[in-house]
N, CA, C and O atoms as CSV, one atom per row, in Angstrom:
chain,resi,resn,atom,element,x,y,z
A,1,UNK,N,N,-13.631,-17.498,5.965
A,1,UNK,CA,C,-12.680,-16.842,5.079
A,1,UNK,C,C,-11.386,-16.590,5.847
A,1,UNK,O,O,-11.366,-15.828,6.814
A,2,UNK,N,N,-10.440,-17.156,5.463
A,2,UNK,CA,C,-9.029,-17.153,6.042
A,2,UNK,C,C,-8.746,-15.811,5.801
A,2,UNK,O,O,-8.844,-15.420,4.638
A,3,UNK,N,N,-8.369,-14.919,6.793
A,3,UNK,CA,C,-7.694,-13.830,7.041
A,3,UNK,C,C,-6.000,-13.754,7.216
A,3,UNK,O,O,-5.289,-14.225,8.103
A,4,UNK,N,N,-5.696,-13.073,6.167
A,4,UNK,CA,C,-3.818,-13.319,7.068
A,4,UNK,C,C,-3.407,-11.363,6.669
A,4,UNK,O,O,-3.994,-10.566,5.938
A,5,UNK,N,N,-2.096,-11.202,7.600
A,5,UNK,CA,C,-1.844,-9.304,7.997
A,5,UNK,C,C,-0.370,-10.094,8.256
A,5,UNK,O,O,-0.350,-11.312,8.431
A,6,UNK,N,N,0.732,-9.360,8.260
A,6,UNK,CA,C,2.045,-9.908,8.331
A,6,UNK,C,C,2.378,-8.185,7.540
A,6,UNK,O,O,1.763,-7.685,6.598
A,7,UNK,N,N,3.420,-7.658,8.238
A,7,UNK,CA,C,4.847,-6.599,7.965
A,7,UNK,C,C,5.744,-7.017,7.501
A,7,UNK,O,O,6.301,-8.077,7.788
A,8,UNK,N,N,6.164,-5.899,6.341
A,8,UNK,CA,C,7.721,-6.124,6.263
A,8,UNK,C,C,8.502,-4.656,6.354
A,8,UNK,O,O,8.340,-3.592,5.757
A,9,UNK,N,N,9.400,-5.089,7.352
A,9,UNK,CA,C,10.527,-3.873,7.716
A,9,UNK,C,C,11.400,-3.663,6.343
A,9,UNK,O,O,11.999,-4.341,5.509
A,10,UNK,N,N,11.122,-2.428,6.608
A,10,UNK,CA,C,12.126,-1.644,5.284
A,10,UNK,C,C,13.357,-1.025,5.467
A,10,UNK,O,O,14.112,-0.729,4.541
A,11,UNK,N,N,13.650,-0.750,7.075
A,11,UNK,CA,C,14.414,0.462,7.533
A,11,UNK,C,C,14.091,1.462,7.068
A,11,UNK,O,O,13.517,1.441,5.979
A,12,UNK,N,N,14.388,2.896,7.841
A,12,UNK,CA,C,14.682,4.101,7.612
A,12,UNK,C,C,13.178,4.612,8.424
A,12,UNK,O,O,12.647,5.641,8.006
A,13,UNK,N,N,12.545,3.866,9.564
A,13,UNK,CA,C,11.108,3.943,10.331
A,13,UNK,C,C,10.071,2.967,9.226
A,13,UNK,O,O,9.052,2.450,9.684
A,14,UNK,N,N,10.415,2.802,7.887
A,14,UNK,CA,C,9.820,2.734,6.868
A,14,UNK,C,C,9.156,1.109,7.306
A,14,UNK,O,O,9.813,0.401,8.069
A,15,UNK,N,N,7.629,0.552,6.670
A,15,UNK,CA,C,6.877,-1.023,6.696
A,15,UNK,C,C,6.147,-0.949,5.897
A,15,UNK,O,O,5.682,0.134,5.542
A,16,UNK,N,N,5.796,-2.175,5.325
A,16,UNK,CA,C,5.012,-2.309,4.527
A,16,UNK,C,C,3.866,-3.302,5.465
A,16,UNK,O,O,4.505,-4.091,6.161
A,17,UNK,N,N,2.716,-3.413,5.603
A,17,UNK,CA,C,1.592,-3.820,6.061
A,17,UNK,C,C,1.184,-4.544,4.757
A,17,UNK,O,O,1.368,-4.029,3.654
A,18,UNK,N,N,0.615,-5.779,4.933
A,18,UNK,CA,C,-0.517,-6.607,3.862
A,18,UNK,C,C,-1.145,-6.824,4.611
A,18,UNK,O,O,-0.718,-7.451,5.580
A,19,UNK,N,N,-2.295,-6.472,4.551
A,19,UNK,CA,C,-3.605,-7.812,4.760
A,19,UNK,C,C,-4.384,-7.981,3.582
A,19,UNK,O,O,-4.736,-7.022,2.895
A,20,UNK,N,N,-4.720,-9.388,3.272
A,20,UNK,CA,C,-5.624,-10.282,2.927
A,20,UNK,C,C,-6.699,-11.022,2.893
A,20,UNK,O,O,-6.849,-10.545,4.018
A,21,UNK,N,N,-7.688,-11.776,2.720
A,21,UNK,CA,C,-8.654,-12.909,2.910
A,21,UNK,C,C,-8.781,-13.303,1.462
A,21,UNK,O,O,-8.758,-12.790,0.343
A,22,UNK,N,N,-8.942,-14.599,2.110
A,22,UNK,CA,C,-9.201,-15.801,0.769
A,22,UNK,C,C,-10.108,-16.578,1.112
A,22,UNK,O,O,-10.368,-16.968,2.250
A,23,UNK,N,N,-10.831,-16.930,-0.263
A,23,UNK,CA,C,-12.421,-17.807,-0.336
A,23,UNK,C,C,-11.737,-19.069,-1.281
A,23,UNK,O,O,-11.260,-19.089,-2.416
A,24,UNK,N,N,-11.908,-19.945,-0.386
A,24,UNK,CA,C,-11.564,-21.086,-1.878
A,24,UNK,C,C,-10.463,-20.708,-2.471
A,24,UNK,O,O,-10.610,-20.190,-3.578
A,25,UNK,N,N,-9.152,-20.839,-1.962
A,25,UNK,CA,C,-7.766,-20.305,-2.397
A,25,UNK,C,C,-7.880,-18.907,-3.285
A,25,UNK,O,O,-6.941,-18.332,-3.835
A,26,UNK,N,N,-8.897,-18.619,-3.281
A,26,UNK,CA,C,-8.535,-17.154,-4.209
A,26,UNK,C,C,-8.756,-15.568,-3.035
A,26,UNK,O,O,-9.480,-15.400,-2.054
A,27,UNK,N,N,-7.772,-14.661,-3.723
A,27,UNK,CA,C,-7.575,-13.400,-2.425
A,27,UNK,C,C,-8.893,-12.753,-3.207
A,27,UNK,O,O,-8.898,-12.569,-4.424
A,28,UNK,N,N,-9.985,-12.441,-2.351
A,28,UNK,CA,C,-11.004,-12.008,-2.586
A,28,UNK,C,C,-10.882,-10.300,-1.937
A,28,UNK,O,O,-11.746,-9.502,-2.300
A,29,UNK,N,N,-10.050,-9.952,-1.221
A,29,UNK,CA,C,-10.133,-8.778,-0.868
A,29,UNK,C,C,-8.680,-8.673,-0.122
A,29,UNK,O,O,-8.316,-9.688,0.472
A,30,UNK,N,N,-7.685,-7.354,-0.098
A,30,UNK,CA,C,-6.147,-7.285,0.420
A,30,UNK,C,C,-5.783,-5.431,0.436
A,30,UNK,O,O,-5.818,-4.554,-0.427
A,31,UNK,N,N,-5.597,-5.451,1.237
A,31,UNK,CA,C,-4.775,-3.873,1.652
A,31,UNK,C,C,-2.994,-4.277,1.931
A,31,UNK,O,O,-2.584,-5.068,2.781
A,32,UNK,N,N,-2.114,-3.453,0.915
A,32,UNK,CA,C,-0.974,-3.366,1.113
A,32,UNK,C,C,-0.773,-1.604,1.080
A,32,UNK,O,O,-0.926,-0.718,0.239
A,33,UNK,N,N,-0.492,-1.662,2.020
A,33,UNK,CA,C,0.160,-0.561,2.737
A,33,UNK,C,C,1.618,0.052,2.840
A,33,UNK,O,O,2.364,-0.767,3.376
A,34,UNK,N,N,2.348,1.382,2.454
A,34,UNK,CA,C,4.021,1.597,2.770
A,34,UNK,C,C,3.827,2.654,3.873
A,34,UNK,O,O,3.313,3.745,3.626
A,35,UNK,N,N,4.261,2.292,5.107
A,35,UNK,CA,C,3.961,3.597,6.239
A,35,UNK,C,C,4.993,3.733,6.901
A,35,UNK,O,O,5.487,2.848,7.598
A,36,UNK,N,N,5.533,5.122,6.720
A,36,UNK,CA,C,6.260,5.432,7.612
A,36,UNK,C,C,6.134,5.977,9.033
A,36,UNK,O,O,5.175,6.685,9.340
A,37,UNK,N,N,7.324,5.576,10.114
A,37,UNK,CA,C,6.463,5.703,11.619
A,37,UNK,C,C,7.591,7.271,11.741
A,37,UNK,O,O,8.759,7.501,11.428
A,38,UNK,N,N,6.111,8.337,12.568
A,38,UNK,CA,C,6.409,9.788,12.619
A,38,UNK,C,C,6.257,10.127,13.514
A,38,UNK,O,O,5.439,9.348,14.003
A,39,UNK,N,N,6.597,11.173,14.515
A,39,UNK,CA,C,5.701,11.602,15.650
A,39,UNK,C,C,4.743,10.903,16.445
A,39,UNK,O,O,3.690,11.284,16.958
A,40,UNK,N,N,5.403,9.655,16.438
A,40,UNK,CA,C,4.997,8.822,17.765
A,40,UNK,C,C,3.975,8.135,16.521
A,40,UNK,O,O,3.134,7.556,17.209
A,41,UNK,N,N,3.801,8.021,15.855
A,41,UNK,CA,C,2.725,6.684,15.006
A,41,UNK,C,C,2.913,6.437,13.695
A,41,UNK,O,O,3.822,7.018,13.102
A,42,UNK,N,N,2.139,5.600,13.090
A,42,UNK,CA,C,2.305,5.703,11.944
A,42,UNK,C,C,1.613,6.303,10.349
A,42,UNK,O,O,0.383,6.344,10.313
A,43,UNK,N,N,2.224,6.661,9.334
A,43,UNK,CA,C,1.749,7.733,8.541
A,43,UNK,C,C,1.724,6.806,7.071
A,43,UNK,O,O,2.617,6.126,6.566
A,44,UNK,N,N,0.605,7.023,6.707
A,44,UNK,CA,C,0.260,6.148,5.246
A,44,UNK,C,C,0.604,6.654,4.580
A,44,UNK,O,O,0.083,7.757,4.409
A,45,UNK,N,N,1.941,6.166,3.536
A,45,UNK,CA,C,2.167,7.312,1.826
A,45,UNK,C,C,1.634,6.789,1.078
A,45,UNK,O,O,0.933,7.523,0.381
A,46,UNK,N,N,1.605,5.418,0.766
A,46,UNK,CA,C,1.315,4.860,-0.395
A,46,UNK,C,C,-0.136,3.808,-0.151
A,46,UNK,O,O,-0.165,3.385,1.005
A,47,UNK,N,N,-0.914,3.490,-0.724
A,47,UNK,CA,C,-1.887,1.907,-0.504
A,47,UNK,C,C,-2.639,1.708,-1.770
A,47,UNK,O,O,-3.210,2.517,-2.501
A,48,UNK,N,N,-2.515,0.624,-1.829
A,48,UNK,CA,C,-2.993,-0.363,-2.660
A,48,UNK,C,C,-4.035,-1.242,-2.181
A,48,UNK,O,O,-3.896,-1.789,-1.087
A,49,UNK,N,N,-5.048,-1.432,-2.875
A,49,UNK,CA,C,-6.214,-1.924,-2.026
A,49,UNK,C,C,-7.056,-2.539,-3.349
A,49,UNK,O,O,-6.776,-2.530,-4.548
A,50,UNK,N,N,-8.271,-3.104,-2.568
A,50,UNK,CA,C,-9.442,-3.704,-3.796
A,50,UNK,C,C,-10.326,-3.305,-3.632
A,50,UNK,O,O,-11.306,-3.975,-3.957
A,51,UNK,N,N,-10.447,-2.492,-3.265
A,51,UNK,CA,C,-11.898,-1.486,-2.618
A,51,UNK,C,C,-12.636,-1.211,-4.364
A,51,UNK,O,O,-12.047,-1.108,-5.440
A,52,UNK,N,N,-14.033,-1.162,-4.064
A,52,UNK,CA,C,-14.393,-0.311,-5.076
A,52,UNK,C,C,-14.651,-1.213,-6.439
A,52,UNK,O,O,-14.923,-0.800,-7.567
A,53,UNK,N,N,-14.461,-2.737,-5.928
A,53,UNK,CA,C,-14.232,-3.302,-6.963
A,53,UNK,C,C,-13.323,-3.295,-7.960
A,53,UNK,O,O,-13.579,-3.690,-9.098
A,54,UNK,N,N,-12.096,-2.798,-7.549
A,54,UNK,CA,C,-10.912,-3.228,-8.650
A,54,UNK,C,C,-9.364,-2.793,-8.015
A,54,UNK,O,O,-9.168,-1.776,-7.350
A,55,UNK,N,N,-8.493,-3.638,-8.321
A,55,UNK,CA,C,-7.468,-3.128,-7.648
A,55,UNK,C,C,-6.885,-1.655,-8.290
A,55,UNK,O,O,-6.804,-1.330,-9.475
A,56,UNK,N,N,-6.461,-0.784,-6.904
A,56,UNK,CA,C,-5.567,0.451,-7.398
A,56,UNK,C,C,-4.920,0.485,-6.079
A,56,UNK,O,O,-4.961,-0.107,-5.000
A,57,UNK,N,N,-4.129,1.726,-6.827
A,57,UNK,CA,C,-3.115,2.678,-6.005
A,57,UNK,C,C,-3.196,3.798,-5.445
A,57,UNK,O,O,-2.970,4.771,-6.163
A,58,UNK,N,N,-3.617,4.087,-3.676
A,58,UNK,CA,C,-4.040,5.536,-3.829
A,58,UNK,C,C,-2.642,6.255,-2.982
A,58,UNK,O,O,-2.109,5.971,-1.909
A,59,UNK,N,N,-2.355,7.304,-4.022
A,59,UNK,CA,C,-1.093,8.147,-3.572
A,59,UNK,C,C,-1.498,9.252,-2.497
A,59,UNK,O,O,-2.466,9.976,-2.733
A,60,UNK,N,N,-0.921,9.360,-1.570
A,60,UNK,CA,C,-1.418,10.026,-0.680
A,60,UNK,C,C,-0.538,11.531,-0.413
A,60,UNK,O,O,0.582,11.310,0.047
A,61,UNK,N,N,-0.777,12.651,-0.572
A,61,UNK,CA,C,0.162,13.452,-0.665
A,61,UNK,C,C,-0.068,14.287,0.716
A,61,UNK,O,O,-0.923,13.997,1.552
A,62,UNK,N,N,0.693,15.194,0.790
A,62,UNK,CA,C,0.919,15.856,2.435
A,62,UNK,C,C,-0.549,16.753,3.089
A,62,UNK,O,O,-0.688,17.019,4.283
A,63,UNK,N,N,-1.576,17.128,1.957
A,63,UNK,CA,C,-2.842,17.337,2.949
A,63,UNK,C,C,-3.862,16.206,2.619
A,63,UNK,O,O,-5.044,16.414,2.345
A,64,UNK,N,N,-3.147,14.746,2.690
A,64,UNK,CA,C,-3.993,13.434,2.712
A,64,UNK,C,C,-5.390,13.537,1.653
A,64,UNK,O,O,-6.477,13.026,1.922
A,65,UNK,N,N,-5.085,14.306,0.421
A,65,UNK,CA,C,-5.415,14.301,-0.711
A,65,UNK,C,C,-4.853,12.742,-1.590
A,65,UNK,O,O,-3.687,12.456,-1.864
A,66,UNK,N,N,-6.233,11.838,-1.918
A,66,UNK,CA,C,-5.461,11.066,-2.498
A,66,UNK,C,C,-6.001,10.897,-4.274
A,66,UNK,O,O,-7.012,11.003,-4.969
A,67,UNK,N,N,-4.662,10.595,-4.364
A,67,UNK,CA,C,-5.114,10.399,-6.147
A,67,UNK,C,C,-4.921,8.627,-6.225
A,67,UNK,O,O,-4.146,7.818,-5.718
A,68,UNK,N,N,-6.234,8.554,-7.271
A,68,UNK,CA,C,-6.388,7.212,-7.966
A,68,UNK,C,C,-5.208,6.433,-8.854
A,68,UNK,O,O,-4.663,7.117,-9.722
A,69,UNK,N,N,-4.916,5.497,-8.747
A,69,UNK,CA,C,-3.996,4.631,-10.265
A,69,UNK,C,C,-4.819,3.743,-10.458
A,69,UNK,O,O,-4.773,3.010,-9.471
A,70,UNK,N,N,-6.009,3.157,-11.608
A,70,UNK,CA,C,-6.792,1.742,-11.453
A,70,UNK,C,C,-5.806,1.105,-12.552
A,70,UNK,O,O,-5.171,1.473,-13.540
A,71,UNK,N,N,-6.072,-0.187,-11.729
A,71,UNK,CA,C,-5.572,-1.150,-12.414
A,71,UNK,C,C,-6.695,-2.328,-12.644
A,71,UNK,O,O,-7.110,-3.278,-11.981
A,72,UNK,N,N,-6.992,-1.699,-14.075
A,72,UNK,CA,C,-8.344,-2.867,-14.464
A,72,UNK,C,C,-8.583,-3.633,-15.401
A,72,UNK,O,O,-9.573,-3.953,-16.058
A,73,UNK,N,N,-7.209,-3.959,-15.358
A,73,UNK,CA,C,-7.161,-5.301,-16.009
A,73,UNK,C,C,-6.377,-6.949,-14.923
A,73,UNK,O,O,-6.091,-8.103,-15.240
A,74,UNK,N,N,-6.340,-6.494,-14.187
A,74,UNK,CA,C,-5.585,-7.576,-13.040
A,74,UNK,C,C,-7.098,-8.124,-11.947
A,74,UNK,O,O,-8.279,-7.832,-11.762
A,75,UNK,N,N,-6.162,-8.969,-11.523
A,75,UNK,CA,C,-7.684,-9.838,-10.853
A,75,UNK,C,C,-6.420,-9.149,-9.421
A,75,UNK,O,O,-5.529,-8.300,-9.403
A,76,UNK,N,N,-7.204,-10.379,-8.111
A,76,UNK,CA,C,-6.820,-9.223,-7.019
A,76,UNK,C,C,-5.162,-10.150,-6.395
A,76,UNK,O,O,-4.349,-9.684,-5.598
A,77,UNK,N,N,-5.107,-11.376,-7.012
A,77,UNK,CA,C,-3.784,-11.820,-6.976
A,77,UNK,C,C,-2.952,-11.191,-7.111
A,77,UNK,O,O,-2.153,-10.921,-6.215
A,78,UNK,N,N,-2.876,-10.615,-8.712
A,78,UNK,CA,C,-1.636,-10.193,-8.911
A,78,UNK,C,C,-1.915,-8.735,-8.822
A,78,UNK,O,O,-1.015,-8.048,-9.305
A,79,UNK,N,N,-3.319,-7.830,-8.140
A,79,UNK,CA,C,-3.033,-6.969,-7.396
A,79,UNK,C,C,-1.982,-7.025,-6.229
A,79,UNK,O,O,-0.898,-6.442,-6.233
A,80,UNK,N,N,-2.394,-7.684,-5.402
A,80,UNK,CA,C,-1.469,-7.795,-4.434
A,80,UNK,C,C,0.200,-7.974,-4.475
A,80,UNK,O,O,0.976,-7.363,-3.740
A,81,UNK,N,N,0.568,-8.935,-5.486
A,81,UNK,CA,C,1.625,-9.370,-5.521
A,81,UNK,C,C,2.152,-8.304,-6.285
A,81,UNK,O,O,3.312,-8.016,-5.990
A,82,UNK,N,N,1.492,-7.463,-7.416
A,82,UNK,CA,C,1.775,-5.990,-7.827
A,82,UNK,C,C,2.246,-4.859,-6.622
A,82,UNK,O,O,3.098,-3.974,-6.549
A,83,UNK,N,N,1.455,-5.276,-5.952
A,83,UNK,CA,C,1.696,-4.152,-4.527
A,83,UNK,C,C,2.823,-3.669,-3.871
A,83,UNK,O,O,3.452,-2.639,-3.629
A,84,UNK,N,N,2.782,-5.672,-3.572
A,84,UNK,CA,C,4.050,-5.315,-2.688
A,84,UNK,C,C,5.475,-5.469,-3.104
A,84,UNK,O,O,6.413,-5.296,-2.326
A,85,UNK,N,N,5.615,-5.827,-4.459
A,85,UNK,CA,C,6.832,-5.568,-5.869
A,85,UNK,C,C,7.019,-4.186,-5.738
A,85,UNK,O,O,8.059,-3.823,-5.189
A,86,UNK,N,N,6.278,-3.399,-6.103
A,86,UNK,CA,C,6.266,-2.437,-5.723
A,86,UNK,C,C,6.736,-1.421,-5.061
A,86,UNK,O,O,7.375,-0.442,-5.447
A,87,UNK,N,N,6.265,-1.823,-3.746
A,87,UNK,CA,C,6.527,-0.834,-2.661
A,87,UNK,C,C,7.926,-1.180,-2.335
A,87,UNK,O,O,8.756,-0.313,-2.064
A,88,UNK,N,N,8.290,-2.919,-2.368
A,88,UNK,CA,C,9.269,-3.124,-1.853
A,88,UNK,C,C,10.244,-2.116,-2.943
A,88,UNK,O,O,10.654,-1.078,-2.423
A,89,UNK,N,N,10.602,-2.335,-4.284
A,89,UNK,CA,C,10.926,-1.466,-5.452
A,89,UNK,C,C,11.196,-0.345,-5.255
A,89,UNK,O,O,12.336,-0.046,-5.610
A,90,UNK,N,N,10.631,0.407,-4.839
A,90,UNK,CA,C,10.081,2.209,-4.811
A,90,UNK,C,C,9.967,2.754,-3.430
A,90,UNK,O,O,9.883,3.971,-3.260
A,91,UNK,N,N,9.962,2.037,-2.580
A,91,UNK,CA,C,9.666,2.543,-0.983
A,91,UNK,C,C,10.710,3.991,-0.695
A,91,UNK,O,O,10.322,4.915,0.020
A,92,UNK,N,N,11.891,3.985,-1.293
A,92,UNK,CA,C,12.546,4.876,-1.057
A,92,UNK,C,C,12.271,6.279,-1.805
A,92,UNK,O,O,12.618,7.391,-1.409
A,93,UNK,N,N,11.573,5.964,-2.967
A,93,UNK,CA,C,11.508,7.527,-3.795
A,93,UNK,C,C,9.786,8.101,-3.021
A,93,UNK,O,O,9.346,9.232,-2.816
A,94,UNK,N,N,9.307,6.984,-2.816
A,94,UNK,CA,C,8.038,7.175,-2.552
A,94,UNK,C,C,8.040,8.102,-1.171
A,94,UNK,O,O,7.316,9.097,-1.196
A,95,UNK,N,N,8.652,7.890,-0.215
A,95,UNK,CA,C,9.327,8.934,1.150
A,95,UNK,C,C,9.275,9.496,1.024
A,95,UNK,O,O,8.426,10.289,1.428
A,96,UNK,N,N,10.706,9.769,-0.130
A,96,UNK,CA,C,11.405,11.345,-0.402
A,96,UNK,C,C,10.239,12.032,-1.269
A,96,UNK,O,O,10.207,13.259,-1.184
A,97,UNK,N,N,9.209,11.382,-2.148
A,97,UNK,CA,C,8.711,12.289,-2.785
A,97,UNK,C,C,7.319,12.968,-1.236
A,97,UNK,O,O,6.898,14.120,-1.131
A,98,UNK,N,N,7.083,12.160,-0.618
A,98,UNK,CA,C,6.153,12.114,0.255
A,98,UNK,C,C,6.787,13.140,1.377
A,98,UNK,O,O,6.183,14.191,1.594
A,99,UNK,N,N,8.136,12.810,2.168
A,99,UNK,CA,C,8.917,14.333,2.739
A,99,UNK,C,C,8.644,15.592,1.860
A,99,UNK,O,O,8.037,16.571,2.293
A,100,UNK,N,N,9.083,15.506,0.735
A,100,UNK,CA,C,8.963,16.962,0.137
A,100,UNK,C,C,7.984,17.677,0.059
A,100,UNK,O,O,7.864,18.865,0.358
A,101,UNK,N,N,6.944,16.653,-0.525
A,101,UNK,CA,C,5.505,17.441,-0.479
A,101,UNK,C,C,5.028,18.046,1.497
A,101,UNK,O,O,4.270,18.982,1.755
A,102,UNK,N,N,5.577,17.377,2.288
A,102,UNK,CA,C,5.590,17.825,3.943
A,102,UNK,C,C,5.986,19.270,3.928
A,102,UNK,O,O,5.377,20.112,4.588
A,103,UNK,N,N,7.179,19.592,3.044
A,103,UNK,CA,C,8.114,20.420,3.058
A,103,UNK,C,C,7.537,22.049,2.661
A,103,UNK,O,O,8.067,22.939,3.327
A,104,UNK,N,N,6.890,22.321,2.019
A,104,UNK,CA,C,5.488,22.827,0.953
A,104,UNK,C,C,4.741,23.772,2.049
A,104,UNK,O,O,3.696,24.352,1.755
């Protein structure tokens, strides 16, 4: 099973992380990730994953309480490609909403 992981820089400390694997051209399992780097490492706000048998969104708020989004009607393609539309999209409100709740 082909494995592939590749970043994309966002600025502002801000990356997005994918990893993947594929069976027979199809993504059978993928973690996309938006992390910002803090106090010497890095801090997960947002992920998207296939865990659990179906793709979602888990929002991660400042005492690493996370809430569910399922998305169950998508196969794990256009999970992924949902993901990282996404994050790339929103990376900036997703911070600020993610700073504030720090703020609390």
């Amino acid at each position: 099973m082909p494995k592939k992981y590749y970043k994309i820089e966002l600025g502002n400390n801000a990356e997005i992380h994918v990893y993947f694997e594929t069976l027979n051209g199809l993504i059978i399992n993928f973690v996309v990730k938006l992390v910002l780097m803090q106090h010497g490492g890095y801090t997960e706000i947002i992920r998207f994953d296939s865990a659990h048998g179906c793709p979602h969104k888990d929002i991660i708020d400042d005492d690493t309480v996370i809430r569910k989004v399922w998305f169950e009607f998508i196969d794990n393609n256009d999970g992924l490609n949902l993901a990282v539309k996404d994050l790339k999209d929103n990376f900036e409100m997703y911070i600020e909403r993610y700073l504030k709740w720090q703020e609390k």
